[in-house]
Rosetta silent file (secondary structure, phi, psi, omega in degrees, C-alpha in Angstrom):
SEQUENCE: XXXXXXXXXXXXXXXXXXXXXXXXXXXXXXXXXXXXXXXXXXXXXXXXXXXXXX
SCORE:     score description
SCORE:     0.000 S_00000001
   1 L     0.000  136.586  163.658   -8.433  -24.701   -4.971 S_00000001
   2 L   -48.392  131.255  134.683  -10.687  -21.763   -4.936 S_00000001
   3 L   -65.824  176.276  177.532  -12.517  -20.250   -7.704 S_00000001
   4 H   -50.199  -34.214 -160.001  -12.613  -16.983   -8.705 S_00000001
   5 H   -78.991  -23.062 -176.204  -16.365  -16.289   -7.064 S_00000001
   6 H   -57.213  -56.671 -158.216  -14.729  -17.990   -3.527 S_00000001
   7 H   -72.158  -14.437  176.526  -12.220  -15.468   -3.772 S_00000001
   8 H   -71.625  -48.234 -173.846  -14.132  -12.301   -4.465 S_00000001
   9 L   -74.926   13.312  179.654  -16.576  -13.163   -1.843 S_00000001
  10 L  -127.411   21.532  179.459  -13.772  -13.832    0.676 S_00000001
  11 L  -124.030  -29.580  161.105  -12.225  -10.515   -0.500 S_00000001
  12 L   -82.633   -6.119 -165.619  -15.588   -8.713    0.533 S_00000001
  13 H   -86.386  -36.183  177.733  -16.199  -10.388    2.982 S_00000001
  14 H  -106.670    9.659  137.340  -13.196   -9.154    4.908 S_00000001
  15 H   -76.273  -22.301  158.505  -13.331   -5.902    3.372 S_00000001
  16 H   -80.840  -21.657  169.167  -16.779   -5.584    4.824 S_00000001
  17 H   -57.558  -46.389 -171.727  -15.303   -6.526    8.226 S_00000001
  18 H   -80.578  -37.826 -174.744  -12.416   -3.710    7.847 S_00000001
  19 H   -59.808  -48.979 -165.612  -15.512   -1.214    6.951 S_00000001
  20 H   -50.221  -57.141 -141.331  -17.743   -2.463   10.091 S_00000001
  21 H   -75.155  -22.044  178.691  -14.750   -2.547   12.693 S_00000001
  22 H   -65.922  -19.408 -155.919  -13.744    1.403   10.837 S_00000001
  23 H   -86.671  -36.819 -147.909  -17.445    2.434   11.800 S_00000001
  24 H   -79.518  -36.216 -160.174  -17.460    0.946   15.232 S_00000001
  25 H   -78.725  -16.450  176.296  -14.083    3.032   15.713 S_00000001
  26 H   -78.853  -13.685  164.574  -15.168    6.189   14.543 S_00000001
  27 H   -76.174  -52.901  165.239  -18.343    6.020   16.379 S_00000001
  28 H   -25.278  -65.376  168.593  -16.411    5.448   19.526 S_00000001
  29 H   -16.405  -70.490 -154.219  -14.174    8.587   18.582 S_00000001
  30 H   -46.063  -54.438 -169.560  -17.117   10.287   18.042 S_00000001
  31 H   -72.677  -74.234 -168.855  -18.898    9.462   21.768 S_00000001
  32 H   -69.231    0.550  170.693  -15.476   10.420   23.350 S_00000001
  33 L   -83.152   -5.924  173.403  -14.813   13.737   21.589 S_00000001
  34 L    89.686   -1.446  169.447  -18.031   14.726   22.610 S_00000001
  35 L  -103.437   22.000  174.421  -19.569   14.801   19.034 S_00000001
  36 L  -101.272   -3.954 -164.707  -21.879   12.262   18.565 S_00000001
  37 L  -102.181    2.770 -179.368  -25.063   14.013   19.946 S_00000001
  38 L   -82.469  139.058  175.398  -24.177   17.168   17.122 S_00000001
  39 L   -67.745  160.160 -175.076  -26.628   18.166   14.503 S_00000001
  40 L   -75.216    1.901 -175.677  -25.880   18.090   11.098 S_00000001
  41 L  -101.335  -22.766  171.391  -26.123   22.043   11.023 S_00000001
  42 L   -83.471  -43.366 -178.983  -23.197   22.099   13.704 S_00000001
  43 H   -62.013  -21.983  168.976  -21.014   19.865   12.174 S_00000001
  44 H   -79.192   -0.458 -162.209  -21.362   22.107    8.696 S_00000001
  45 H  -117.053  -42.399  156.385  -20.488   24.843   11.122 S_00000001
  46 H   -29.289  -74.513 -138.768  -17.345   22.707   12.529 S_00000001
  47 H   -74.380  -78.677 -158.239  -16.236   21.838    9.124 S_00000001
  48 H   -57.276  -81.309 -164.578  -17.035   25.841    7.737 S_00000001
  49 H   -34.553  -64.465  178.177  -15.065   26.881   10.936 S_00000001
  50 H   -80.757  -35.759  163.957  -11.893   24.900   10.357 S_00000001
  51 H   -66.718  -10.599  173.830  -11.353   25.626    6.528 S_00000001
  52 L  -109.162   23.668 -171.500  -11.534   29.558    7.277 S_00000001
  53 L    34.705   47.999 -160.395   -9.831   29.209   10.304 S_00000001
  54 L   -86.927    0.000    0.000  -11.990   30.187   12.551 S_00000001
């Protein structure tokens, strides 16, 4: 039987896994929407754009 310390670290361990594989897909998104090459002054401009509904 596990201890407790097994199971925390084999509860981050696959919560770091779920983070990684979240990263890879949003960078992916990112490359096919055409947004991964944007500055961080466009993307405040993106952002600014869609809450006033511009």
């Amino acid at each position: 039987m596990k201890n407790k310390l097994e199971v925390n670290i084999a509860q981050f361990n696959m919560q770091s896994e779920k983070m990684l594989k979240t990263m890879q897909q949003l960078s992916a998104d990112a490359v096919h929407a055409g947004a991964f090459e944007m500055s961080l002054d466009e993307i405040n401009a993106e952002i600014d754009a869609a809450r006033n509904g511009r």
